[in-house]
N, C-alpha and C positions, 0 to 999 in steps of 0.2 A: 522513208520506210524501206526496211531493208527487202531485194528480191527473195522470192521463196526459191531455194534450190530447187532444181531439175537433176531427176534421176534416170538417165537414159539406159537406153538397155540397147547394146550390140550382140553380133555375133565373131566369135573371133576363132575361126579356125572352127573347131571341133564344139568349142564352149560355147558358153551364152554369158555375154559380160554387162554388169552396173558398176555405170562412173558413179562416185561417190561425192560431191564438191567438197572442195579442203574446206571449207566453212562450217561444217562440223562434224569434222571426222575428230577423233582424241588428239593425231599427230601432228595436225593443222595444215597437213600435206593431202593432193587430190590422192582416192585412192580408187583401186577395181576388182573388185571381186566377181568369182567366175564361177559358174555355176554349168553341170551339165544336161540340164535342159530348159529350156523357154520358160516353163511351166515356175520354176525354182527362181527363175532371175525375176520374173516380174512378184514375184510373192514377196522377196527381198527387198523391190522396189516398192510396194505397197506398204510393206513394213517400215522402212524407212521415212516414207512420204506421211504416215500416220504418226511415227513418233515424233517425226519433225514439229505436225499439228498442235499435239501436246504442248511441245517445247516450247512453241511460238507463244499458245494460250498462257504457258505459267508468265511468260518473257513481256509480253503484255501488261502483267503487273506488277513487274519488278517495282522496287521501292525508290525514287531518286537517291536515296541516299547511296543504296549498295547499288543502284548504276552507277553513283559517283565513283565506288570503291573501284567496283570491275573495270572501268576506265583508268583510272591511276595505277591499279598491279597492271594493266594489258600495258598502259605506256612504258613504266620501270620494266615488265619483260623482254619490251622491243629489240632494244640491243643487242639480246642475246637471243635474238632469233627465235623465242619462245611464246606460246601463246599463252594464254590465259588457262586454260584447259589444261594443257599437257602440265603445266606448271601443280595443279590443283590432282591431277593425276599422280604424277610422280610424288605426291606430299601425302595422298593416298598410300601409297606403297610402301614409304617410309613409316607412317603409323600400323601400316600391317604389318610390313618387319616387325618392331618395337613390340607388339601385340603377341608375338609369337616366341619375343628374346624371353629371357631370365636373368634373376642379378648373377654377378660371375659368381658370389658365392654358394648361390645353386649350381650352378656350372660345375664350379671346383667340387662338390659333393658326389657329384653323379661320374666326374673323371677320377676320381683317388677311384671310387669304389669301382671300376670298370679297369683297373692298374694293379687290383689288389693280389696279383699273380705276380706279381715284379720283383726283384730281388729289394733287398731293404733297405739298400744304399740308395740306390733309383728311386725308389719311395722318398726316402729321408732327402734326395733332393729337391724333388718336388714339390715336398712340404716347407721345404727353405726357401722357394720361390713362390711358392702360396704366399708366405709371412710377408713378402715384400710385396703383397698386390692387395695385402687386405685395406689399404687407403681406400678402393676402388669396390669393396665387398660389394657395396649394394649398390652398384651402377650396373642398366642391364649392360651384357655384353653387346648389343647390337650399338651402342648407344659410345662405347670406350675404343678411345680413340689410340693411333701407334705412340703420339707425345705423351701421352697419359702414363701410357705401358714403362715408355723409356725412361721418363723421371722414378717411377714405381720400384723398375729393375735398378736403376743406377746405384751401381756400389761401390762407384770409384776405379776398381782394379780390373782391367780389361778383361783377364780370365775369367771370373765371377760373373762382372758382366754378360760374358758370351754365356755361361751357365743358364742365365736365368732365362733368359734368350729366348735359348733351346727349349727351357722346360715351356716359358710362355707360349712358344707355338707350337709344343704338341696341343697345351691344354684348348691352344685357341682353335684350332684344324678340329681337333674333337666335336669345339663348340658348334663351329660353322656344317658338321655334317648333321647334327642335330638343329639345323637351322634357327641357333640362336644367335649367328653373327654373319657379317661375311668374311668372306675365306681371304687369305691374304694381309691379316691387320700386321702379323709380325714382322711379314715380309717387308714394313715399309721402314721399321725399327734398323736402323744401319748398324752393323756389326762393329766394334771397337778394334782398334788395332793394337799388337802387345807392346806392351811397355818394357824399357830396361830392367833387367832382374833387379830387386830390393828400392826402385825408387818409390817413393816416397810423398805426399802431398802434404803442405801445411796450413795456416791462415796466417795474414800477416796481421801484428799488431792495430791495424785500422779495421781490417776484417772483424776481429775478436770483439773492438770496442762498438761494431756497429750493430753486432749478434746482442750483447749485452746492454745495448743503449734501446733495444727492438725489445728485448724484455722489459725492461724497467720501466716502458713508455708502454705497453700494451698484453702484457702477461707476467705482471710479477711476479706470480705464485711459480714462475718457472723460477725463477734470480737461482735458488738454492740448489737446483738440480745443474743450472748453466756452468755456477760458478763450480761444484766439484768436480764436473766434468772439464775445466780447463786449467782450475789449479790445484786438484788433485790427480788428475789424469787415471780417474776411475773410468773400467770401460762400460759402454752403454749398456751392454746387458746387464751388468754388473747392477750398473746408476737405478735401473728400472727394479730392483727388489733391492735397495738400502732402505733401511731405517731409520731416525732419526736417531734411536737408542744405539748406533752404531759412529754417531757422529760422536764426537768426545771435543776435550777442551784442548787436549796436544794432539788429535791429528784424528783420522779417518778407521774406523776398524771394518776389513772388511771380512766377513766369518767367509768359512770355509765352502757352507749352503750356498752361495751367492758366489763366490770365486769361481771365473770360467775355470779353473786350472784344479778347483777343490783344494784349494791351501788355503790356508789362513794367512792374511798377512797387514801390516798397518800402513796409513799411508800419514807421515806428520804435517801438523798442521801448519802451515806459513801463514806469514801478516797477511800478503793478500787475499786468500781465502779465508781467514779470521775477519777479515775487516766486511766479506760479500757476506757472510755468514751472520753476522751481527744483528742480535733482534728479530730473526728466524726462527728459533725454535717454538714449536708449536706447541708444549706441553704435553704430548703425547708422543712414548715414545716407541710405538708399534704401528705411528703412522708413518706410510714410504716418505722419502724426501721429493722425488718427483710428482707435479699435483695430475689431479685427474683430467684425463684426457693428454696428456704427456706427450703422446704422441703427434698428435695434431698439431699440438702449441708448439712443438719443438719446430715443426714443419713452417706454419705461419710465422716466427720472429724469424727463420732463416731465410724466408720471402722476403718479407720485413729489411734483410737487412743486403739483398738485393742476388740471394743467389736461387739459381732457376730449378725449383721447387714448385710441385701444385699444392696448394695449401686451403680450401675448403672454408676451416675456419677464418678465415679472414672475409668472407661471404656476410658475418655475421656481426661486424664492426659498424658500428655508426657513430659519425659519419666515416666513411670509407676511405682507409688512409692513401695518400698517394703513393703508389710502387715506384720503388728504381727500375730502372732498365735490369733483367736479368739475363747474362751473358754465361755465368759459369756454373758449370754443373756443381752439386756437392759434392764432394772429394771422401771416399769411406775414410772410415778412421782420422777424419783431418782435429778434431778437438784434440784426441788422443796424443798424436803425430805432432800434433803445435804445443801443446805440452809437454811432452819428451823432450824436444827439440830446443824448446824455451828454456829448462830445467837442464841442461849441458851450460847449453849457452850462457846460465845464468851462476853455474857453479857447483850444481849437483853433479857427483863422481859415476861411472857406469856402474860400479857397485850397490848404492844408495838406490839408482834407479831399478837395477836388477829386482831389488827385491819389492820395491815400493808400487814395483808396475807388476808383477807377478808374473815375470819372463820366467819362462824355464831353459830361453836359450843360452847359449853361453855370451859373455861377456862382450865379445868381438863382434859378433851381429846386431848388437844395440848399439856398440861404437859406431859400426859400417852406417845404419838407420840413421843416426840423431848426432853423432858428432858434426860439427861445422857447418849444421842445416841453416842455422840462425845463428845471427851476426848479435854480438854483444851489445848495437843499439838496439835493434828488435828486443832483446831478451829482458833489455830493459824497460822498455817500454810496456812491455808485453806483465812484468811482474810492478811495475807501480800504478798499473789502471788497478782504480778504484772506485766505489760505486756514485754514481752520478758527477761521476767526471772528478771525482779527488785523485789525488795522486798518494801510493803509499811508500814510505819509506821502508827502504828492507836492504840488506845485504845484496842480494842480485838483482839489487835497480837505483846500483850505484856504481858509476863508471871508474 
């Protein structure tokens, strides 16, 4: 049976001191509190020596089972120097935190509207880094972690990057003075460093076939959105408002409402998109080509196919597929960029693509971009992948 502590009482100097035994203090270290008169320290000790009583009384009939428990966390804490208590404390604290955060998307309501004096560009950036964080909408912010934020910002292009950075840690400083988070999450986010002016990022043909083989084995209602996105080289905002009554039988029409650029313009169809396309249309043709929840899924096949992405949905898989190693960030624009790039390589002229990509630059800066990026076996490869592993016969995937 264990000793009952002793609570002595000194005088030290001026004060009047009670030793505390570390045996149930919270910090599991002895402690001394000091009191300025006799009177104060022995009340202290009668207080302590009472509640002890209690404690004893409940401890008395603890349950073998959860003595078993309390014995097994006390031995796993050992190592780290930690007791059982302070362990049970500090997990206290953590559910107060929590108790007191909000999801970021209350977060981000109560910062726009406290910003609302800002000029409009500083706004309009804001809201472009909101976009990038609403994966995380309903996680409190006490709860979201720097790798969360950094996959959420990553846009590929260091500048952009640093953007969104910036915007995330005013919103999070914000957060943390209305003690919904702690202070410091951005700071642990590393800053990118810049890259050569007009470089570029692509996938390589195994990448491509693993994105699409991550659909066709676990989200196929994406195939149609994957497939225009890599052999049409529609851009993503674009992809996310087409329709199907804009798909046609010679090529891609994208309307003007939809055109980052507000042009109209067409994009023709090739075998190998004819061949991903086959047996997709829905019969409706005011439904999007991208299926619902788009976003998600895009997110899960690109985990899927091994690049480092948070991805949610895949939470919801059974049984739960086995992950690659993820190593590489997503590369912004890399569908787009492997497209272009493929599309030189494979025989398209910078004219054809000018217009089919809806550049409004001139000529030479798409040359600088996408000529020589990919090598004419790549490009071949890259335009005779076809759906469940056929190969398609075409002009540019014939050496």
């Amino acid at each position: 049976m264990p000793r009952r502590p002793k609570f002595d009482i000194a005088k030290d100097r001026s004060e009047w001191v009670v030793n505390v035994p570390a045996s149930i203090t919270p910090s599991g270290k002895r402690e001394r509190r000091y009191f300025t008169t006799k009177k104060d320290a022995l009340d202290e000790a009668t207080k302590l020596r009472e509640g002890y009583h209690d404690y004893g009384t409940r401890a008395a009939v603890i349950s073998p089972a959860l003595a078993e428990v309390a014995v097994r966390a006390e031995e796993r804490l050992c190592p780290y120097g930690v007791t059982l208590e302070v362990a049970v404390n500090d997990y206290l604290t953590i559910l107060e935190e929590r108790s007191r955060s909000v999801p970021l998307a209350t977060a981000v309501e109560a910062w726009l509207a406290s910003k609302s004096s800002l000029r409009k560009k500083t706004l309009s950036g804001y809201r472009y880094t909101v976009k990038r964080l609403e994966g995380l909408a309903d996680c409190l912010m006490s709860d979201i972690t720097p790798e969360q934020v950094e996959e959420a910002i990553d846009s590929g292009t260091p500048s952009m990057f640093e953007a969104h950075r910036r915007n995330a840690r005013a919103l999070f400083q914000f957060a943390a003075k209305k003690g919904w988070c702690e202070p410091g999450v951005i700071q642990k986010v590393e800053p990118r460093a810049p890259t050569q002016q007009g470089e570029i990022t692509t996938l390589s043909p195994k990448e491509v076939r693993a994105i699409l083989q991550a659909a066709e084995g676990y989200y196929p209602d994406s195939i149609p959105a994957f497939a225009i996105a890599f052999f049409a080289g529609v851009r993503s905002a674009e992809l996310g408002r087409l329709r199907w009554r804009e798909v046609k039988d010679d090529g891609i029409e994208v309307p003007w409402e939809t055109a980052k650029k507000k042009r109209r313009r067409f994009v023709p169809m090739n075998p190998t998109l004819k061949a991903w396309l086959k047996g997709w249309d829905p019969g409706d043709d005011e439904l999007l080509v991208v299926p619902s929840n788009w976003r998600e899924k895009s997110r899960a096949v690109r985990r899927l196919a091994g690049f480092k992405i948070s991805a949610r949905l895949l939470n919801d898989l059974d049984p739960a597929p086995e992950l690659p190693t993820a190593t590489q960030s997503w590369p912004q624009n890399a569908i787009r960029h492997t497209h272009a790039s493929a599309a030189i390589a494979g025989g398209t002229t910078v004219d054809e693509l000018e217009f089919a990509f809806g550049h409004t630059q001139r000529a030479g800066v798409l040359r600088e971009h996408y000529v020589g990026v990919y090598s004419k076996k790549d490009a071949i490869a890259f335009w005779s992948m076809g759906p469940k592993g056929t190969k398609i016969q075409t002009t540019r995937a014939v050496a």
